[in-house]
MMTF fields as JSON, N, C-alpha, C and O atoms, coordinates in Angstrom:
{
  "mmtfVersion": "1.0.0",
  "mmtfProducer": "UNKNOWN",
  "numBonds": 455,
  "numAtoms": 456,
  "numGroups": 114,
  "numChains": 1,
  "numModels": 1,
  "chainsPerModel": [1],
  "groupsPerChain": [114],
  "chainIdList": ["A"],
  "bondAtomList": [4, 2, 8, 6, 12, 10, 16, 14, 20, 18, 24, 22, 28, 26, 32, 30, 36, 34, 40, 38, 44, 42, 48, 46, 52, 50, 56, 54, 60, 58, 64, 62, 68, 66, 72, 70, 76, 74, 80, 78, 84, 82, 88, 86, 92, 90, 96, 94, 100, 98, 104, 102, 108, 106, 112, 110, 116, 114, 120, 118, 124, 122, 128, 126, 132, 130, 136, 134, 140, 138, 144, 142, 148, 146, 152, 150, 156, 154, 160, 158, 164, 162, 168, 166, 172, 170, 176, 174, 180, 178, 184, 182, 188, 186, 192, 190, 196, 194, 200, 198, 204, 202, 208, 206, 212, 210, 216, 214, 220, 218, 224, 222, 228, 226, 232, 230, 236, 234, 240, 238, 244, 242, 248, 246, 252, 250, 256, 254, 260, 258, 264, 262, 268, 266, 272, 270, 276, 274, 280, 278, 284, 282, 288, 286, 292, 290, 296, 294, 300, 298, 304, 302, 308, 306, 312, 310, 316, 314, 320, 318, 324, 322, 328, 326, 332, 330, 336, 334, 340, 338, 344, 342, 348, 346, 352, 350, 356, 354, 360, 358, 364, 362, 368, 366, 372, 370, 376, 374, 380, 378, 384, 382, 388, 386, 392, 390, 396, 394, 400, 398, 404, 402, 408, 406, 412, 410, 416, 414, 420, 418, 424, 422, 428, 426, 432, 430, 436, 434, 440, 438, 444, 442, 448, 446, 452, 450],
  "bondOrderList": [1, 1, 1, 1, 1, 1, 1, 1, 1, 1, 1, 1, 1, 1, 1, 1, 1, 1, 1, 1, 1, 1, 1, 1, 1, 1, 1, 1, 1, 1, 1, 1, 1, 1, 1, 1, 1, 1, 1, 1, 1, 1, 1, 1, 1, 1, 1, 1, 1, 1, 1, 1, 1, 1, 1, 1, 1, 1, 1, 1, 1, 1, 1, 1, 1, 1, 1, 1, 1, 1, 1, 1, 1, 1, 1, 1, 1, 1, 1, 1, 1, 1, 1, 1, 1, 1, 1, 1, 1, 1, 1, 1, 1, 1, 1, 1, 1, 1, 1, 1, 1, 1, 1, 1, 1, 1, 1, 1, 1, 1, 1, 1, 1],
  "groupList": [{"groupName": "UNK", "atomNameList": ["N", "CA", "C", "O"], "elementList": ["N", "C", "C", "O"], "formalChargeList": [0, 0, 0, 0], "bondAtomList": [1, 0, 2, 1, 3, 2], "bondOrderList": [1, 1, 2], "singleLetterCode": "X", "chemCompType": "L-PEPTIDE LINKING"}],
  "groupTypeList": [0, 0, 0, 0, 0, 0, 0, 0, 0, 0, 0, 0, 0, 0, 0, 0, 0, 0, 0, 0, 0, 0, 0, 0, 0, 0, 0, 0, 0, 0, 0, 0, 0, 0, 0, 0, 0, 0, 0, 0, 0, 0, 0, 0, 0, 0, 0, 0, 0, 0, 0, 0, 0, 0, 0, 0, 0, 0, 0, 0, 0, 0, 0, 0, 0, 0, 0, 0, 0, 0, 0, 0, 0, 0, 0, 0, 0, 0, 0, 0, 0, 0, 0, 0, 0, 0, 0, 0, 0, 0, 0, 0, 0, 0, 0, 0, 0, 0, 0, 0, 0, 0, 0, 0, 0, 0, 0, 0, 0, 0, 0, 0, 0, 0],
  "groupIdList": [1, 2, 3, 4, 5, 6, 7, 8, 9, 10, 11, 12, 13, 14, 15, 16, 17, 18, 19, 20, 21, 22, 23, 24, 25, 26, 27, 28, 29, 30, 31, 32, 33, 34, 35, 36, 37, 38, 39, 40, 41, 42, 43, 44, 45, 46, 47, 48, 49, 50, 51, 52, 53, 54, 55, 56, 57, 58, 59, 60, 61, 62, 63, 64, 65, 66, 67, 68, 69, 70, 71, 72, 73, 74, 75, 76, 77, 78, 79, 80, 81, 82, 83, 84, 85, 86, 87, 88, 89, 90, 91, 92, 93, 94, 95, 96, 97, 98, 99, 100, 101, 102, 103, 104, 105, 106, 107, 108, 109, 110, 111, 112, 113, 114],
  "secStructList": [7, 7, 5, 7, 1, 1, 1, 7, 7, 5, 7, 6, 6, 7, 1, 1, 6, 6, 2, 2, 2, 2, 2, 2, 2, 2, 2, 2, 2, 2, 2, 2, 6, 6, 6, 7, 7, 2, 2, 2, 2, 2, 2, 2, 2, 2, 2, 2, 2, 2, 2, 2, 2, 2, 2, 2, 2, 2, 2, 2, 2, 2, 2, 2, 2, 2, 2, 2, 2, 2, 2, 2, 6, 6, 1, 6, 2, 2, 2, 2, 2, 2, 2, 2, 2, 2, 2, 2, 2, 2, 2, 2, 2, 2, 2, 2, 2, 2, 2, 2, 2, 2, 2, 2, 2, 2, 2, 2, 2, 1, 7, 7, 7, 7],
  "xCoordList": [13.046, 12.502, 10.995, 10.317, 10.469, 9.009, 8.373, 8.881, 7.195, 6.666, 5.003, 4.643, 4.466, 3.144, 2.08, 2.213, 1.246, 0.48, -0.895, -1.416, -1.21, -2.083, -1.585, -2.175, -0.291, -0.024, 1.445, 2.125, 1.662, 3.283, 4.489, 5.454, 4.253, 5.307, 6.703, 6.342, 7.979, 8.537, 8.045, 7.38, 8.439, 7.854, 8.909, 8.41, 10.064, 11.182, 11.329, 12.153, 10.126, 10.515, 9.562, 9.435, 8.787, 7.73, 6.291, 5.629, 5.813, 4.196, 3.963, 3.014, 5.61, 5.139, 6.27, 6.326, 7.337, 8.024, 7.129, 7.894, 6.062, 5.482, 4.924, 4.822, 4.48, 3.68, 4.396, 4.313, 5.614, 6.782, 7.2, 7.189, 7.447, 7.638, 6.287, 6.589, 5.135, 4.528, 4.082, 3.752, 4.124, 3.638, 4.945, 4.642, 6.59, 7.668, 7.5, 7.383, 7.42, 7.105, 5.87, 5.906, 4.752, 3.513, 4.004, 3.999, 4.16, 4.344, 5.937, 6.104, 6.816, 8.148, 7.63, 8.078, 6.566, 6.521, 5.286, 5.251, 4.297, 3.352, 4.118, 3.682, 5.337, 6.156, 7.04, 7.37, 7.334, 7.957, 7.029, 7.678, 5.99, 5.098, 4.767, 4.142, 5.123, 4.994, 5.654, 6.722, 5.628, 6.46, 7.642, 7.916, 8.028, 9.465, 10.689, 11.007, 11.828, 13.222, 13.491, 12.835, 14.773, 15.468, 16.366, 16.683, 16.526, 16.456, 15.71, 16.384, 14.527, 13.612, 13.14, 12.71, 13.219, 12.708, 13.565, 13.069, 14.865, 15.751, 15.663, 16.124, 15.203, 14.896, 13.652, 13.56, 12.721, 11.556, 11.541, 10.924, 12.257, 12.756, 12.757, 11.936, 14.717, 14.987, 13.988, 13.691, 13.394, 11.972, 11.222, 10.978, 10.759, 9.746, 9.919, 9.27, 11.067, 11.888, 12.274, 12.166, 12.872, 12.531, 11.368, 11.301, 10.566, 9.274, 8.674, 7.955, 9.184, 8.446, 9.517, 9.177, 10.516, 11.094, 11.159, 11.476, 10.728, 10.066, 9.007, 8.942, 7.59, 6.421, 6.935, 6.343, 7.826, 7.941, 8.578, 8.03, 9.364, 10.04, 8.818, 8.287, 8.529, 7.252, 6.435, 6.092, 5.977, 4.962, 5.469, 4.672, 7.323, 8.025, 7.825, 7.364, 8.192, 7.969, 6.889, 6.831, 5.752, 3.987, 3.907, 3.539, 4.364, 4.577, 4.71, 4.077, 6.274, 6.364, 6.007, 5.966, 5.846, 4.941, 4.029, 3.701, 3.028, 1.643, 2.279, 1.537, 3.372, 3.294, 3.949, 3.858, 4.43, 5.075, 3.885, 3.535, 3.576, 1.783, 0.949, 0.703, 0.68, -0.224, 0.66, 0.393, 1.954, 2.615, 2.38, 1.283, 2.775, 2.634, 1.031, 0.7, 0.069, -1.339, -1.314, -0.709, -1.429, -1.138, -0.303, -0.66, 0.887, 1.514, 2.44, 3.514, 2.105, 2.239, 3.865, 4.679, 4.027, 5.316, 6.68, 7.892, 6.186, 6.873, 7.922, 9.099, 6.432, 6.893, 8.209, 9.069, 8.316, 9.37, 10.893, 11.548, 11.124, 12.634, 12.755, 13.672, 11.348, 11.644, 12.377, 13.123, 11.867, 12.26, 13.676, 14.241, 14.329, 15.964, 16.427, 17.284, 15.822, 16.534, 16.316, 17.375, 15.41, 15.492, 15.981, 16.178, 16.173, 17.311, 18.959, 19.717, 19.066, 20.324, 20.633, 21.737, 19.182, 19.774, 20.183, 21.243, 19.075, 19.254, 21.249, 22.052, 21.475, 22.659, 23.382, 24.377, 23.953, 24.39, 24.54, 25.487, 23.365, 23.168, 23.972, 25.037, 23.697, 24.188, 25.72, 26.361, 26.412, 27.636, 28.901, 30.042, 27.402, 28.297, 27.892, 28.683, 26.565, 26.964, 28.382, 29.127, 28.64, 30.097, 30.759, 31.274, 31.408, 32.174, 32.373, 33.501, 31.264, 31.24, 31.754, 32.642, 31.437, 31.337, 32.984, 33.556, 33.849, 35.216, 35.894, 36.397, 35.686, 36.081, 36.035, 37.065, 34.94, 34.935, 35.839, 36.258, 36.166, 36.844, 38.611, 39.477, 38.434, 39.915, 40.039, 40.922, 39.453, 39.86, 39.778, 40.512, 39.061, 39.335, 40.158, 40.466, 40.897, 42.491, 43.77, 44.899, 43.398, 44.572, 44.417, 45.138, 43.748, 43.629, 44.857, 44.879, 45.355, 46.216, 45.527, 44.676, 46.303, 45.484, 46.342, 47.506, 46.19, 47.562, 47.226, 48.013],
  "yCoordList": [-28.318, -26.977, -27.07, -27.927, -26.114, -26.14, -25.27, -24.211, -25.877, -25.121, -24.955, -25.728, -24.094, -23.737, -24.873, -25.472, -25.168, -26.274, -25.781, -26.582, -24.295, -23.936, -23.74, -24.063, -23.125, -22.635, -23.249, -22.961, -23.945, -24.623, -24.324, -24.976, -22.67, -21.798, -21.885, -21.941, -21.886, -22.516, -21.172, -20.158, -21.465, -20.886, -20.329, -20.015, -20.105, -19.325, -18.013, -17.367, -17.76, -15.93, -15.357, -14.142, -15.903, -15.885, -15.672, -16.359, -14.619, -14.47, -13.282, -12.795, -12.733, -11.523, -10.732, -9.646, -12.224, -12.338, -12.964, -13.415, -13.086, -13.464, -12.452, -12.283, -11.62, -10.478, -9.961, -10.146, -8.872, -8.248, -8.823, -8.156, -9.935, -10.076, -10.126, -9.955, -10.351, -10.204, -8.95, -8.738, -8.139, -6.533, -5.943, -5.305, -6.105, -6.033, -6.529, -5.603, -7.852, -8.184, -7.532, -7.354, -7.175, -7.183, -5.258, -4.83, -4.85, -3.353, -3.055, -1.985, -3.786, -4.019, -4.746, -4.272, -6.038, -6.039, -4.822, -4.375, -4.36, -3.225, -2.003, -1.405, -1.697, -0.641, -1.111, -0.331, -2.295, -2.741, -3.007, -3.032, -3.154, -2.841, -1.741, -1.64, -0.908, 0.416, 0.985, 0.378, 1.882, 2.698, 3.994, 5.161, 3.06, 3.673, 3.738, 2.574, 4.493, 4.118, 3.474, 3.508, 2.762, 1.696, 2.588, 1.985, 3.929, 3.957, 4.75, 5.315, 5.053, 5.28, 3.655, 3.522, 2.948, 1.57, 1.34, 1.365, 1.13, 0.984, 2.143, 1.956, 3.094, 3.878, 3.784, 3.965, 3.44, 3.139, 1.848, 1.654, 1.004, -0.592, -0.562, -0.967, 0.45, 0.73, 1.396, 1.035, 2.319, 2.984, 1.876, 1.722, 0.857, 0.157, -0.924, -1.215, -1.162, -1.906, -1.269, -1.82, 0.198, 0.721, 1.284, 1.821, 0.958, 1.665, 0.259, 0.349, -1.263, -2.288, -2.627, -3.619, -2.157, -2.489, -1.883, -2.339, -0.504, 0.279, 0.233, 0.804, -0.303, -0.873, -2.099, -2.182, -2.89, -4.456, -3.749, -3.994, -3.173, -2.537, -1.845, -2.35, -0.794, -0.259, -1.196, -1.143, -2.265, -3.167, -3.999, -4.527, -4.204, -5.2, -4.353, -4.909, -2.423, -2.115, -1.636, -1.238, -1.749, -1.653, -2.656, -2.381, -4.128, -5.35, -5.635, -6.197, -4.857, -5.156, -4.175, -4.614, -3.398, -2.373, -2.719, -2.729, -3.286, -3.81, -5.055, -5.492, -5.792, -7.024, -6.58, -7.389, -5.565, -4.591, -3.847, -3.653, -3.621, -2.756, -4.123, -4.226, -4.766, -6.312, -6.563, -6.188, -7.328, -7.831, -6.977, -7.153, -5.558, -4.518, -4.465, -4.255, -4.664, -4.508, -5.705, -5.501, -7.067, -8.142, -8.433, -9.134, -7.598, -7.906, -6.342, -6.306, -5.381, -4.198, -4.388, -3.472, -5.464, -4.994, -5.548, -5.43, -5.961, -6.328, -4.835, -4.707, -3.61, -2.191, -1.647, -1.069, -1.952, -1.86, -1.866, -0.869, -2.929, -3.574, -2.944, -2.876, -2.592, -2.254, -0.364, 0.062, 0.088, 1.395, 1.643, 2.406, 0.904, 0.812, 0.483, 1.13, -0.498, -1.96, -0.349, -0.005, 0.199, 0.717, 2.134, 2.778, 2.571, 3.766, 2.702, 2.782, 2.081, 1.212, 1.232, 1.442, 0.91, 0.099, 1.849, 2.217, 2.63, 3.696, 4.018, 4.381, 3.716, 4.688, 3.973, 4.66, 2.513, 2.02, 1.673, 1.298, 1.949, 2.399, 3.542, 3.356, 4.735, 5.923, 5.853, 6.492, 5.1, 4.842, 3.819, 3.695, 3.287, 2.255, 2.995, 2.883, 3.77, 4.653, 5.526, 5.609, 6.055, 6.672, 6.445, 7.083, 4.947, 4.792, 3.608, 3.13, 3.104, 2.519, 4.037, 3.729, 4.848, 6.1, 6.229, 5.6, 6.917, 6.858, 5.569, 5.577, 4.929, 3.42, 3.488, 3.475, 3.548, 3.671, 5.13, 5.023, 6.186, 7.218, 6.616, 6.704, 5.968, 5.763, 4.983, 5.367, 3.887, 2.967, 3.59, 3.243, 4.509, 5.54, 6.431, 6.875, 7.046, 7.703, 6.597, 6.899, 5.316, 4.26, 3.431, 2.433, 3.587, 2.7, 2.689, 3.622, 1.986, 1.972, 1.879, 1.157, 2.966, 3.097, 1.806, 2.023, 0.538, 0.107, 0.465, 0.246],
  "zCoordList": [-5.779, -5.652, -5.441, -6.007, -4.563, -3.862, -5.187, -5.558, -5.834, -6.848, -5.856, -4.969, -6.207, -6.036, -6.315, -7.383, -5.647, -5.853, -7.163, -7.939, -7.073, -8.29, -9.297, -10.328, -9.335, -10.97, -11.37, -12.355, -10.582, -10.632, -10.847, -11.244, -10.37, -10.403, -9.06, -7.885, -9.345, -8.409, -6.949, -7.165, -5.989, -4.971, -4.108, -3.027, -4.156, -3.48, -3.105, -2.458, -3.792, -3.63, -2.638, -2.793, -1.577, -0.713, -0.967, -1.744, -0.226, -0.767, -1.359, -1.974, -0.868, -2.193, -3.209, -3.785, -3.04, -4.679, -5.93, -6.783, -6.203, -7.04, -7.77, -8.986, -6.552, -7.006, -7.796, -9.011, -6.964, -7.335, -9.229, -10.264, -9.053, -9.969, -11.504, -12.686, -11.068, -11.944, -12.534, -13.702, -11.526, -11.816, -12.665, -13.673, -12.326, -13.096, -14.324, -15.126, -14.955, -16.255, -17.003, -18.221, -16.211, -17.087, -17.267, -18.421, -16.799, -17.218, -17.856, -18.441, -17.763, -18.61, -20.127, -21.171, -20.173, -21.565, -21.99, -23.137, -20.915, -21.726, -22.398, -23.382, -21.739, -22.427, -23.702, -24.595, -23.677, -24.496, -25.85, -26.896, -25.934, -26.851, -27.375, -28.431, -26.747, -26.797, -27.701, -27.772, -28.504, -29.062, -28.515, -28.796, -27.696, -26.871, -26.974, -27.219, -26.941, -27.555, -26.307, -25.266, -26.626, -26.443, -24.748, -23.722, -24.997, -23.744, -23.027, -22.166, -23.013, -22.289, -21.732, -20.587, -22.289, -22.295, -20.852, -19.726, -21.164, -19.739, -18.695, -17.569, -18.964, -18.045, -17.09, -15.876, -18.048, -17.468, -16.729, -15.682, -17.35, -16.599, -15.241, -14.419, -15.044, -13.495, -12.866, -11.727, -13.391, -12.143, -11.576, -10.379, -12.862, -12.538, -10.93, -9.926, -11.485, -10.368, -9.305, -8.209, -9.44, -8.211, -7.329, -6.224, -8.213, -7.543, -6.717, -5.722, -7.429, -6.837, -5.704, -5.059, -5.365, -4.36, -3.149, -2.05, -3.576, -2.373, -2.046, -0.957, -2.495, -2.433, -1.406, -0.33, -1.643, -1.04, 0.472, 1.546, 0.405, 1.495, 2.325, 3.314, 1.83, 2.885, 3.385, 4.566, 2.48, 3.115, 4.241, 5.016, 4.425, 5.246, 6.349, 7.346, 6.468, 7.479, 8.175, 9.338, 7.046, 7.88, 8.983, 10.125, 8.466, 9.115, 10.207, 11.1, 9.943, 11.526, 12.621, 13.77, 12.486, 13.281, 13.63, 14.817, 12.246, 13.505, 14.096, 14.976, 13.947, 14.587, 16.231, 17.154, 16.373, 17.498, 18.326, 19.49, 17.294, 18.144, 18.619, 19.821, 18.061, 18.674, 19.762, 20.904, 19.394, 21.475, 21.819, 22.351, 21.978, 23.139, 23.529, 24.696, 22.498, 23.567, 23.768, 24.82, 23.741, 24.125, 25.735, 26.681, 25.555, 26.902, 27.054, 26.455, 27.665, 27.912, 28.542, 28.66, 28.812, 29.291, 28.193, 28.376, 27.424, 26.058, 25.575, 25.239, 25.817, 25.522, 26.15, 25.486, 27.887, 28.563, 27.634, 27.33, 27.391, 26.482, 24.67, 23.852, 24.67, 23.139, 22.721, 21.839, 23.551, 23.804, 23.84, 23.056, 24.883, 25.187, 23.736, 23.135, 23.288, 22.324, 20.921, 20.398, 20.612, 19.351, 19.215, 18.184, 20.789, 20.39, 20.164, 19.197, 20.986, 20.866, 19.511, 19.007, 18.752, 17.155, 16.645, 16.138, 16.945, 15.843, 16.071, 15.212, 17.474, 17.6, 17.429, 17.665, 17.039, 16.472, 14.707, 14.016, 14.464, 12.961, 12.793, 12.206, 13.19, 12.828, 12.927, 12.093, 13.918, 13.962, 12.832, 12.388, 12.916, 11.161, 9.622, 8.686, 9.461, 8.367, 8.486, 7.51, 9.527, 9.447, 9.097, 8.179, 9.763, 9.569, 8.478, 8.357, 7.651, 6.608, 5.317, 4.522, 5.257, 5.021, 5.132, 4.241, 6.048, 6.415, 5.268, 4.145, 5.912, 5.46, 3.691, 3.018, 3.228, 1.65, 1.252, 0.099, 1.763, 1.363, 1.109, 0.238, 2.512, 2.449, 1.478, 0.712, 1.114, -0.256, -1.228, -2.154, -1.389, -2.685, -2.812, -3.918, -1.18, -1.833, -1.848, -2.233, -1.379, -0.959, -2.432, -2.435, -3.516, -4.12, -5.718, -6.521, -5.783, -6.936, -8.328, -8.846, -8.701, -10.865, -11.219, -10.882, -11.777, -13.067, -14.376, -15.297]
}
């Protein structure tokens, strides 16, 4: 396993599973010090975690946007293919929520109680 060469922390989780994870512990044990019940504690847990996973998420799709905005001023005709290519995805997206959607209904009236 690849550990970090400054703090010798193993290194799998990229450049900004470290973070993620440190901002999760340091405000999971600051509440936990806290004078909080036991489930506000887990309540506050899942926020925390959901709030750092939508932080990690927004930052993946700032990303690639500017990395989409740079080729296109870089090479203008990059823009040409991307246009086609991302209605394609949307309307293919929209077509598998459906029917992922469909699909989970039916296993829930087809499904046997024992």
């Amino acid at each position: 396993m690849r550990t970090c060469e400054n703090t010798g922390r193993p290194y799998f989780l990229g450049p900004m599973g470290g973070l993620y994870i440190q901002v999760s512990l340091h405000l999971i044990f600051y509440l936990y010090r806290q004078s909080v019940s036991y489930i506000l504690h887990r309540d506050c847990f899942l926020l925390i975690i959901g709030i750092c996973f939508l932080l990690i998420i927004g930052i993946c799709f700032l990303l690639i946007i500017g990395i989409v905005l740079v080729v296109c001023i870089v090479n203008p005709w990059v823009f040409i293919p991307i246009v086609p290519l991302s209605i394609l995805f949307y309307l293919v997206q929209k077509y598998y929520l459906t029917t992922s959607r469909h699909v989970k209904r039916l296993e829930g009236t087809t499904e046997v109680n024992c």
